[in-house]
Steps between C-alpha positions, in 0.01 A plus 500: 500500500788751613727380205142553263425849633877602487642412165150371239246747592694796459625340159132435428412858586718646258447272237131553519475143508140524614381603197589186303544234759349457819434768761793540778451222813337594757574368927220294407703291227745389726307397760247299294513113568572304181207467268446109343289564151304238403492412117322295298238359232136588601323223702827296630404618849706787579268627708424162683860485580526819660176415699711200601772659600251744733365243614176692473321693233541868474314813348435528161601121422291365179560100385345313270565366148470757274754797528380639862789718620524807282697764710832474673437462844798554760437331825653662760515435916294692723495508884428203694175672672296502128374178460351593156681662236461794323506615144655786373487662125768533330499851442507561847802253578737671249400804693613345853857630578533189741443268222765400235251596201492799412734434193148367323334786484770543161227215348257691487123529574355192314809279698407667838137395475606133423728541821433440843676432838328271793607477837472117683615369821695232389867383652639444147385904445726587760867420302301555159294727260306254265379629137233351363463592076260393253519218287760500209306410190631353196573730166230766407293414818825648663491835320091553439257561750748678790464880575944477545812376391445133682872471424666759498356489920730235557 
């Protein structure tokens, strides 16, 4: 963080780096647990495996055969006294200045409203942010029919 503040983000600053990259890093960036993004064909049970690793379902959760899951979802740890969690939109988590998100708000609006954070007490939660993403369909499917760049997100 000290080396970070002291030798890149002044470089950064002066380079306007901002402009064409990604915006400088905030405390929050550093102090973010390590994010596990799961990946995969529609219907292989991403969704059930994250429910799995829970160990209980959470907000905002949809399964079932056809392509249910069409948002990112990042499941994040909340205090142990909330027993049920809490769902936040995504515009409102890239606002959060204690949350390591607010480099998405570069995606845009129609990204933002397929984005959204929810906030479990789970022990796994506690060492881990997990992201949950849409199905990846298969040729045109991939490209028609989404309001962003599906790939260019990851």
């Amino acid at each position: 963080k000290k080396l970070y503040k002291k030798k890149v983000l002044p470089l950064e600053l002066a380079s306007k780096y901002s402009h064409f990259g990604s915006p400088p890093l905030s405390p929050s960036d550093f102090e973010a647990k390590p994010m596990v993004l799961i990946l995969g064909q529609y219907s292989v049970g991403k969704t059930s495996f994250i429910r799995s690793l829970l160990k209980q379902d959470f907000p905002g959760q949809r399964i079932g055969p056809e392509p249910t899951t069409d948002r990112f979802t990042a499941i994040m740890h909340t205090s142990e006294g909330e027993s049920i969690g809490r769902q936040v939109p995504g515009h409102a988590l890239v606002m959060q200045s204690d949350k390591p998100f607010r480099g998405l708000a570069s995606f845009g609006n129609n990204f933002l409203s397929k984005f959204e954070g929810v906030e479990v007490c789970a022990g796994i939660l506690k060492n881990i942010t997990i992201i949950d993403t849409p199905g990846v369909l298969s040729g045109e499917k991939q490209r028609l029919g989404r309001d962003y760049d599906f790939s260019g997100e990851y």
